[in-house]
Every structure is written in C-alpha cells, then in structure tokens.
C-alpha positions, 0 to 999 in steps of 0.5 A: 428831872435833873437835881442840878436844874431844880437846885439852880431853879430854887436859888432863883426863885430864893433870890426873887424872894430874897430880892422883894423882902428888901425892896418891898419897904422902900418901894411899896407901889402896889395897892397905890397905883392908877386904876386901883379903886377906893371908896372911902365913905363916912363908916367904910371903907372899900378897896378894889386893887384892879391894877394891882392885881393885874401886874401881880398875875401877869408876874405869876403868869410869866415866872410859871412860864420861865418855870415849866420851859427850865424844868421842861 
C-alpha cells in the first residue's frame, strides 16, 4: 500500500470531519426527519430514529466503498 494514498485518504476523511463539526450546529436534521418515531406518554418517553439511521448507514456504506476502491 502506498503512504501517498493513505495520506491523501486521511485528509479526506479530516476534511469530512472537520466539515461536520462545523455544520453540525447549524443544521442539525438528524433525529428530526419524517419517518423518525417518538412516542411521548405521561412518564416516557421512546424514541425510534428509523430514518435517520438509514441515511446514516447508506453514508457509512458508500464512504467504506470510496475507501477499499482508493486503497484497493
């Protein structure tokens, strides 16, 4: 494996990173999207991010893809 790939992998993955942190307080959609569940009784409260976490996964899913085709 070249260092050169495995450096530029890093700053990306940095930048991603990086690039959330700041966002991430300005626009906080996830956990507030359609589809994610929350049932609020009297004393409890339940909260199913179904949506959410798909995203999340199908995000997960294609940076691992991007990932193994660089360092392949």
């Amino acid at each position: 494996m070249e260092i050169g790939k495995i450096i530029i992998l890093c700053g990306i993955i940095l930048v991603i990173l990086g690039s959330m942190v700041i966002l991430g307080g300005k626009y906080n959609i996830i956990g507030k999207m359609p589809g994610d569940l929350l049932l609020d009784k009297e004393n409890i409260k339940i909260y199913f991010p179904i949506t959410s976490m798909l995203i999340i996964s199908l995000i997960i899913t294609l940076i691992y893809n991007i990932i193994y085709r660089i360092l392949k």
